[in-house]
C-alpha positions as CSV (number, residue, x, y, z in Angstrom):
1,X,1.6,35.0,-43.4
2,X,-2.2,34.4,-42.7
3,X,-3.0,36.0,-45.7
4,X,-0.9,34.4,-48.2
5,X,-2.1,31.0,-46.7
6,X,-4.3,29.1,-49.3
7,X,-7.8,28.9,-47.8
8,X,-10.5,26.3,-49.0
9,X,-10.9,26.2,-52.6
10,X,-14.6,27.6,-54.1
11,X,-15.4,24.4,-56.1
12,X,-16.7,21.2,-55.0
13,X,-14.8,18.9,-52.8
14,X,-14.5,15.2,-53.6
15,X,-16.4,15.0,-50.3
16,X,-18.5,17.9,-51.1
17,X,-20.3,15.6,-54.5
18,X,-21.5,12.6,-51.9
19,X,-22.9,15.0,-49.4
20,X,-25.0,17.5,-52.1
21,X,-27.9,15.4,-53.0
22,X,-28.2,14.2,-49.1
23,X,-28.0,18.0,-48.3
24,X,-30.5,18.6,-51.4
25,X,-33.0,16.8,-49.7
26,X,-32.4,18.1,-46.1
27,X,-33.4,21.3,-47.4
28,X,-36.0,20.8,-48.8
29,X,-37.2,19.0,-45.9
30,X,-36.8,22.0,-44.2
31,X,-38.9,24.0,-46.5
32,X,-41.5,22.1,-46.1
33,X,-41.6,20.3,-49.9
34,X,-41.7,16.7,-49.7
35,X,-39.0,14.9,-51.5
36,X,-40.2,14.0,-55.4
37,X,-40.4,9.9,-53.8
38,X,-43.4,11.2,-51.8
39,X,-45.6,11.5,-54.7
40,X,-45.6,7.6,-55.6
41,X,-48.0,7.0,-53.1
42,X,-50.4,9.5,-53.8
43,X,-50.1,8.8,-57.4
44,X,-51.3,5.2,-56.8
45,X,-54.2,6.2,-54.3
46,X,-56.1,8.2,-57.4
47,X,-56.5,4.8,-59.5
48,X,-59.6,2.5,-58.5
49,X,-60.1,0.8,-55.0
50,X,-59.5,-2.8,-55.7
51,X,-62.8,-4.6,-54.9
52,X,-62.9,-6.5,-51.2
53,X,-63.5,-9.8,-51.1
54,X,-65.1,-10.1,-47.9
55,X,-68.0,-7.9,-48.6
56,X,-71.1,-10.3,-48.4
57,X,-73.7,-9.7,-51.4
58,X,-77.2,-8.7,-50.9
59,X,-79.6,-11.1,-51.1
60,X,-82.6,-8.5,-53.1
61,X,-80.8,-6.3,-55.7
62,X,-81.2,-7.3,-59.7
63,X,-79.1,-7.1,-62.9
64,X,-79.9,-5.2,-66.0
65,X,-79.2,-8.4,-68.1
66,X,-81.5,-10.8,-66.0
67,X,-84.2,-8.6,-65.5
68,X,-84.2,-8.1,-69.7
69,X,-84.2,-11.7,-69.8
70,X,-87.3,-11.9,-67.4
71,X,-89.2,-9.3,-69.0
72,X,-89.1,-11.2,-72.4
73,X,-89.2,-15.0,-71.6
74,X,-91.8,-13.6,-68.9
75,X,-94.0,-12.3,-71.3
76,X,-93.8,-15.2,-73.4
77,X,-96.1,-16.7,-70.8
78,X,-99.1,-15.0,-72.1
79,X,-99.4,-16.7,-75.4
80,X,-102.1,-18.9,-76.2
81,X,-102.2,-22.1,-74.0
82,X,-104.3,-25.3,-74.6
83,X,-106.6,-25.0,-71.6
84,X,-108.2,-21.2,-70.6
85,X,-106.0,-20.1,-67.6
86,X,-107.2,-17.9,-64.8
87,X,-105.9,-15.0,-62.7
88,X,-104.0,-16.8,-59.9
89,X,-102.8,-19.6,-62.6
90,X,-101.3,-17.2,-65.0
91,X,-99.7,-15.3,-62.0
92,X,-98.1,-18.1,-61.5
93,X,-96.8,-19.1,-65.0
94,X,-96.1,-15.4,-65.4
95,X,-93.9,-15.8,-62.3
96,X,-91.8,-19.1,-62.7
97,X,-91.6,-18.1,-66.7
98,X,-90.0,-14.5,-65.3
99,X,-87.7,-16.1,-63.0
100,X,-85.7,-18.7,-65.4
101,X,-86.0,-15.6,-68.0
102,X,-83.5,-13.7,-65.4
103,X,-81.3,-16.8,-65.5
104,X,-81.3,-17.1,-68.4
105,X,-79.7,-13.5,-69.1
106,X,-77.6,-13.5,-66.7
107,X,-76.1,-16.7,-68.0
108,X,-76.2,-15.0,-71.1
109,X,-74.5,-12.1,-70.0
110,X,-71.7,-14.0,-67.9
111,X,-70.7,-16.2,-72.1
112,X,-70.2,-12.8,-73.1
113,X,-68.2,-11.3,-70.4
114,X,-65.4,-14.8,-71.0
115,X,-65.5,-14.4,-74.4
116,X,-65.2,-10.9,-74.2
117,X,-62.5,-11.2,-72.0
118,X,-64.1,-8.1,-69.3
119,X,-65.3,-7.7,-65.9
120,X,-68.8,-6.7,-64.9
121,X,-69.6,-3.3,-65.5
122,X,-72.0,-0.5,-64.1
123,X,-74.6,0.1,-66.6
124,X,-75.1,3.2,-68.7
125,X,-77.1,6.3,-66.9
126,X,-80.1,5.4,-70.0
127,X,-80.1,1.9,-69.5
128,X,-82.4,1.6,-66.1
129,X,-85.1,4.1,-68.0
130,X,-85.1,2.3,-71.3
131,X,-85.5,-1.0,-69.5
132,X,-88.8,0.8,-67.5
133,X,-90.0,1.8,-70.7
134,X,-89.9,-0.9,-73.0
135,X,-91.2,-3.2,-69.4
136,X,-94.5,-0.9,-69.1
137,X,-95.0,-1.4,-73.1
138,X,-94.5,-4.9,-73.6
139,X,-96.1,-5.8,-70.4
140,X,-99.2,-4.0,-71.3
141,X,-98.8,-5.1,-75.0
142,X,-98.5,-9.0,-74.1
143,X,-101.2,-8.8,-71.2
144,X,-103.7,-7.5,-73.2
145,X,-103.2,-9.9,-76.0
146,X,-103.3,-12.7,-73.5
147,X,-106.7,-12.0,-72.2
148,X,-107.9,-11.6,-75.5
149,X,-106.3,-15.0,-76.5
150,X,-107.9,-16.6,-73.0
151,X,-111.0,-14.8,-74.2
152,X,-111.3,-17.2,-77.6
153,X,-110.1,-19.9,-75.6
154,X,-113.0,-19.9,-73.2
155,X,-115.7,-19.3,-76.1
156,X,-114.1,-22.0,-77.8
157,X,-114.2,-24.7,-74.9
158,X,-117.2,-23.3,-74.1
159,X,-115.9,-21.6,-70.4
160,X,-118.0,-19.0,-69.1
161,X,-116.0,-18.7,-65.1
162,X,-114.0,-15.3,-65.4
163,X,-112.6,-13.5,-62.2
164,X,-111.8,-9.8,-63.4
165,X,-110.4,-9.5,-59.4
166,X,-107.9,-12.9,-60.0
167,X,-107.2,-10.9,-63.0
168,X,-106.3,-7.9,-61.8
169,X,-104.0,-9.2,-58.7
170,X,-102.1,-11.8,-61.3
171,X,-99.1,-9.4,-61.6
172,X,-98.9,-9.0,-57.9
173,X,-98.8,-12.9,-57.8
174,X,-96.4,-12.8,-60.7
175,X,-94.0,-10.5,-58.6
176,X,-94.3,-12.3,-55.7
177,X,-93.5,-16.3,-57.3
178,X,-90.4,-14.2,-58.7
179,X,-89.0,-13.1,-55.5
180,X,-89.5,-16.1,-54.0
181,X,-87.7,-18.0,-56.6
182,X,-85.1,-15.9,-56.5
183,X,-84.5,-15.5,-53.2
184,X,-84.1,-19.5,-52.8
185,X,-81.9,-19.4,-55.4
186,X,-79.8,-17.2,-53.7
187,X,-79.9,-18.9,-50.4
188,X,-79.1,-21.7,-52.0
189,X,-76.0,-20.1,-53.1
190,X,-74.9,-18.7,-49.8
191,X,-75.8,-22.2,-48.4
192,X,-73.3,-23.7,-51.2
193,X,-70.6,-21.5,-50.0
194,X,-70.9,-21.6,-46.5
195,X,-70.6,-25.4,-47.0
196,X,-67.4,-25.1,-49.7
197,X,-65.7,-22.8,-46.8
198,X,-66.1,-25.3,-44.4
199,X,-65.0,-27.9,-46.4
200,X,-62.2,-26.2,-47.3
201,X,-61.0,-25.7,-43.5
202,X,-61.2,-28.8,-42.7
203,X,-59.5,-30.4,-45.6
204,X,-56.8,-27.7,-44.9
205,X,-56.4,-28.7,-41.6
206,X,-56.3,-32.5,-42.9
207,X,-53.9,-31.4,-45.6
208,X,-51.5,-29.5,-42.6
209,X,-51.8,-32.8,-40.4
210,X,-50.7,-35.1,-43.5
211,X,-47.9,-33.4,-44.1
212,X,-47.0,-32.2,-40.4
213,X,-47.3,-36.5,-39.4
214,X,-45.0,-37.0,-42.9
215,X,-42.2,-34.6,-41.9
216,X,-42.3,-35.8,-38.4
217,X,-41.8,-39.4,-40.0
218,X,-38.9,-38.3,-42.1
219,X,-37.2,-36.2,-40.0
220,X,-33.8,-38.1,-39.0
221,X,-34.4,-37.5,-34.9
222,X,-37.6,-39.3,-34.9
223,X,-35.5,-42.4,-36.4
């Protein structure tokens, strides 16, 4: 009579349908092989870092659009002038002229970025060189011209003072007016912000008094 018993049937149970995807995954677990869910996250870790707002910014680095925009408004400055300049005075034009030439790109480059609609972007692996190479031209190109143009300048107001040495150390003057311009600049931004911040947390904290004093006033036990 054992035999002619009916055992448990070969296909699926109704309970047997619930339990296969649990059992499924319990053996692949086993095996070893993650479940296909565990791929989400490392899917999502290949895309970019999003950027950190906390980093602080360096105070000495450069952009390729403002340092464009300082090599040509900066050799502007060498064009002929009303008075004969000397070394240490055209350093110094050379410098200030260089250093609203870099905000002036960068402000340049910034309109296009909102009209284009785009982030900032690293520049292209030819774009550093090319800027080297058209800076050592044009600055040699445009210093040259303006000592000849100082030269006719000074026959022509009859000026016979000229310092080759102030000459020569102009561009280290030039270099130096520019850091120094843009390095207050730049404090002067971090000064801004550190200010703004401040502000901010204390108007918050006004803000979270004002409307912690109105609830207390409103609420119906404090009546």
């Amino acid at each position: 009579m054992a035999r002619d018993m009916p055992g448990p049937s070969a296909g699926p149970s109704p309970g047997g349908i619930a339990d296969a995807p649990g059992q499924h995954s319990a053996g692949q677990a086993g095996a070893g092989q993650p479940p296909a869910t565990a791929e989400v996250p490392v899917a999502a870790a290949d895309g970019p870092e999003p950027p950190r707002p906390g980093m602080p910014r360096k105070l000495l680095y450069v952009t390729l659009p403002g340092c464009w925009g300082a090599l040509l408004v900066g050799c502007l400055s060498f064009t002929p002038s009303l008075l004969p300049r000397g070394g240490i005075t055209q350093g110094l034009v050379w410098g200030i002229t260089a250093a609203i030439g870099y905000g002036l790109g960068v402000l340049t480059a910034s309109i296009w970025r909102a009209f284009a609609d785009r982030d900032p972007r690293h520049p292209r692996r030819w774009a550093w060189p090319t800027l080297f190479i058209g800076a050592a031209v044009l600055a040699v190109v445009s210093f040259g011209l303006g000592q000849y143009w100082q030269y006719e300048i000074r026959k022509l107001m009859g000026v016979t003072d000229y310092n080759i040495a102030f000459v020569v150390v102009s561009p280290l003057v030039a270099a130096l007016i520019f850091c120094l311009i843009l390095l207050i600049g730049r404090g002067l931004r971090v000064l801004y912000r550190w200010a703004a911040k401040l502000l901010n947390r204390w108007s918050g904290s006004a803000r979270l008094r004002r409307s912690a004093g109105s609830w207390l006033s409103a609420s119906p036990m404090w009546s």
